[in-house]
N, C-alpha and C positions, 0 to 999 in steps of 0.2 A: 394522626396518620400524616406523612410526609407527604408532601405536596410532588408527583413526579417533576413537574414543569420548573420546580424549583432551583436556581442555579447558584452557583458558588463564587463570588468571586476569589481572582487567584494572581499572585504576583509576576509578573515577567521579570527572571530572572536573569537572561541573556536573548540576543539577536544575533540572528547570520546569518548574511547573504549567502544564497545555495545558487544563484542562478536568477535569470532574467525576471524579476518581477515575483519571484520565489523566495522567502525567506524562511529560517528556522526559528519558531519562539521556544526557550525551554520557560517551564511552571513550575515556580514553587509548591511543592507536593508530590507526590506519586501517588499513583493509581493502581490497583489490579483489574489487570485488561487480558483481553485473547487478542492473538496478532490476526486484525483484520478488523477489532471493534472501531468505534469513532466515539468523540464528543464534540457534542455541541455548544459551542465557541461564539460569546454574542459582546455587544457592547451595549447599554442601556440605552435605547431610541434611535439604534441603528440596525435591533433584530441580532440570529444569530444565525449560525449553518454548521454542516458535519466535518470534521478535520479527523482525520484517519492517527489515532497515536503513533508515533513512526519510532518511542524511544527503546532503551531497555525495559523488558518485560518486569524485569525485578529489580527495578531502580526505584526505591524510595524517598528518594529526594526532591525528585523531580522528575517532569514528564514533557515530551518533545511533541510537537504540532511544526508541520510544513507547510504554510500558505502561500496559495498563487494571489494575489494582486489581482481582482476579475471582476468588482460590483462596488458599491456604496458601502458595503462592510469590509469588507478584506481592505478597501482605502483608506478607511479610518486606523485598520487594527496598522495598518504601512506606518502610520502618524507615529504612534506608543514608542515609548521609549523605556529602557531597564527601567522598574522599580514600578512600572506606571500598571493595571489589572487588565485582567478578561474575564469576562463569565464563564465559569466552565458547568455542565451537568452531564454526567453519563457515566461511562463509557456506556454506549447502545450496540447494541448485536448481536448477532450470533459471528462468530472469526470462525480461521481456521484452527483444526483443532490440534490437541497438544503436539509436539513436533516429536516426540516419542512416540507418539502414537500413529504416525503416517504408516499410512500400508506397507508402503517398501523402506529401503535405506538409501535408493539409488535416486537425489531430487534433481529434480529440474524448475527453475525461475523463470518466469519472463516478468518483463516489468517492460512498462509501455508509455513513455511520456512521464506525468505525475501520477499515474500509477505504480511508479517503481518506489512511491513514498512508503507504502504499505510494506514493500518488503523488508525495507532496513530494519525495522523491530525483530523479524525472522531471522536476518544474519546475524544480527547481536545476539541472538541467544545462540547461534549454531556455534561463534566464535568462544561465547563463554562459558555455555554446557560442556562439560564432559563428558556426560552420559551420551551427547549426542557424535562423540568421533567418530565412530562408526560408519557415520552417513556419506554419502558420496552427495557431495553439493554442486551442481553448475548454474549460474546465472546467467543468464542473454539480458541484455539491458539495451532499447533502443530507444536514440532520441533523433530532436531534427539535426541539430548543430551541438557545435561544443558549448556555446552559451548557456543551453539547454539540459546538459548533464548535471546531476544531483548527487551531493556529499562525496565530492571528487578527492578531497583533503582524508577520507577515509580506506579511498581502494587499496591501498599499500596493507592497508592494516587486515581488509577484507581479504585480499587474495594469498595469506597465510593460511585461511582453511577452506574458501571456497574457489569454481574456479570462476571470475568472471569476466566475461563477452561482452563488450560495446560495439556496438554500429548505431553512425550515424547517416544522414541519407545523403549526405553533401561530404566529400571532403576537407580536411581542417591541417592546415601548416601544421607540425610540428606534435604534433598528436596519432600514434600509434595506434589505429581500431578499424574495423570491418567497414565497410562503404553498401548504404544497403537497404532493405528493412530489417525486421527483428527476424520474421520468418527467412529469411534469407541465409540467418544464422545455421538453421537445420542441415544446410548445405555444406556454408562453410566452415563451422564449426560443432559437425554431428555433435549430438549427446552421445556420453562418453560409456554410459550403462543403458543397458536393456532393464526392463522391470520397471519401471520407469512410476515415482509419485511427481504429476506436475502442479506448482501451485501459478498461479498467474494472476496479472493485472494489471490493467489497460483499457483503454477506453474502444466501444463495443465492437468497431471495426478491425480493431488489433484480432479481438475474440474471434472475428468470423474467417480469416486467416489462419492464424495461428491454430486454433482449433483443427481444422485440416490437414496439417504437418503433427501435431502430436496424434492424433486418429491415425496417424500413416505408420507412427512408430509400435501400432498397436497394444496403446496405452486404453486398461478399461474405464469405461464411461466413470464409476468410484474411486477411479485415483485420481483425478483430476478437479483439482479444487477452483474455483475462481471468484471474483468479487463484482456484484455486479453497481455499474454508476448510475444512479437516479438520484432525483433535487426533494431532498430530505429534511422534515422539517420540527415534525415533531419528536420523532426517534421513538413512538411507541406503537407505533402504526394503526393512529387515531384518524391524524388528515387524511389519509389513503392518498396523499400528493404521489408514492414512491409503490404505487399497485403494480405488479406485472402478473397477471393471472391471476389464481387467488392466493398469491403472495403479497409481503410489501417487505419490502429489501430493507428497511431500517430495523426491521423486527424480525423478521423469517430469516434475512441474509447479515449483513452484503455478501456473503460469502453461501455459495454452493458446491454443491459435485457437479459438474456437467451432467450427470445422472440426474441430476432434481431441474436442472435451469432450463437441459435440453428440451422440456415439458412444460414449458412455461410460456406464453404464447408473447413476442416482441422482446423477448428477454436481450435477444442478440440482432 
């Protein structure tokens, strides 16, 4: 019997700067994931932690990790260079589920910080499915500054099929977007369809907002998916480090309805 705890090492195939202390590793390999799962990402005698897949869903090749810069492991993984390994084991969780299969056609995004990492896997498949034209897509994307905004080199390419919205909370020379928070967006840039599936994610105060503005558009508690952030360690919900009631979000989640989280006691 396989060992769960057991990990893989895996090649770093490329590096790219995304933003202040933010980088992109892509991994020799691909993986079958649900947009929203995680792996856990270590280095031998430095430990590991959950890093959200952010690449395409059905890319075989390889598979894409976004790391903040934040502890004594994400400092060493800063160190690596192309060619040089990472442990990888997973993918863990439960995501969001097939994007065919969302209740309505008419989405709505929010992405919150480095929480917006989670959704680029979801617009890569919206961009490359077919099946999926139909949908009616808007993105709200809020950061602090421009420094701060994530896989900027791609919007051109995103905004051929979805629509998307930046606000940042400061002004920035020479840069085009909303001045604001993300909720702020609802105001100034209503959602564009009623019926509304919203997926989200952000860190839990974005939640306690935003939640408020989408309940107002009279969005039901099951169309509303969202991911939630606890300090994740084993990914099979053995430690109970990631418990929110009698859940644990590396195994139950990270991904709920508002309808399941709403019930969850400290969830938000």
């Amino acid at each position: 019997m396989q060992n769960p705890y057991s990990s893989k090492p895996t090649t770093i195939t490329n590096i790219k700067d995304e933003a202040t202390d933010i980088r992109l590793f892509q991994l020799a390999g691909g993986v079958n994931f649900e947009h929203g799962q995680f792996m856990m990402v270590g280095i031998p005698g430095y430990g590991e932690a959950p890093f959200d897949v952010c690449s395409d869903n059905r890319e075989k090749r390889y598979l894409e990790v976004c790391i903040r810069k934040a502890g004594d492991l994400t400092e060493k993984i800063f160190t690596l260079a192309v060619g040089d390994k990472l442990d990888l084991r997973g993918p863990y969780g439960h995501g969001f589920p097939p994007l065919a299969k969302l209740p309505t056609k008419n989405v709505l995004m929010l992405g919150g910080g480095t929480g917006f990492i989670t959704l680029r896997s979801i617009i890569k498949e919206f961009i490359r499915n077919r099946k999926l034209d139909e949908f009616d897509v808007q993105v709200y994307y809020g950061a602090r500054n421009r420094s701060c905004l994530l896989f900027t080199d791609e919007y051109a390419d995103w905004q051929k099929r979805v629509k998307l919205n930046l606000v940042l909370e400061k002004k920035e020379v020479g840069l085009s977007c909303d001045i604001g928070l993300i909720t702020d967006l609802f105001t100034l840039k209503q959602p564009r369809n009623k019926n509304l599936t919203v997926i989200m994610c952000g860190p839990p105060v974005m939640y306690k907002f935003a939640l408020q503005k989408v309940k107002a558009l009279g969005v039901p508690d099951e169309n509303i998916f969202l991911s939630l952030e606890r300090r994740m360690f084993c990914g099979q919900g053995v430690c109970e480090h990631c418990g929110v009631g009698p859940k644990y979000v590396c195994k139950d989640g990270p991904v709920f309805t508002y309808a399941e989280a709403k019930m969850l006691p400290g969830a938000f």
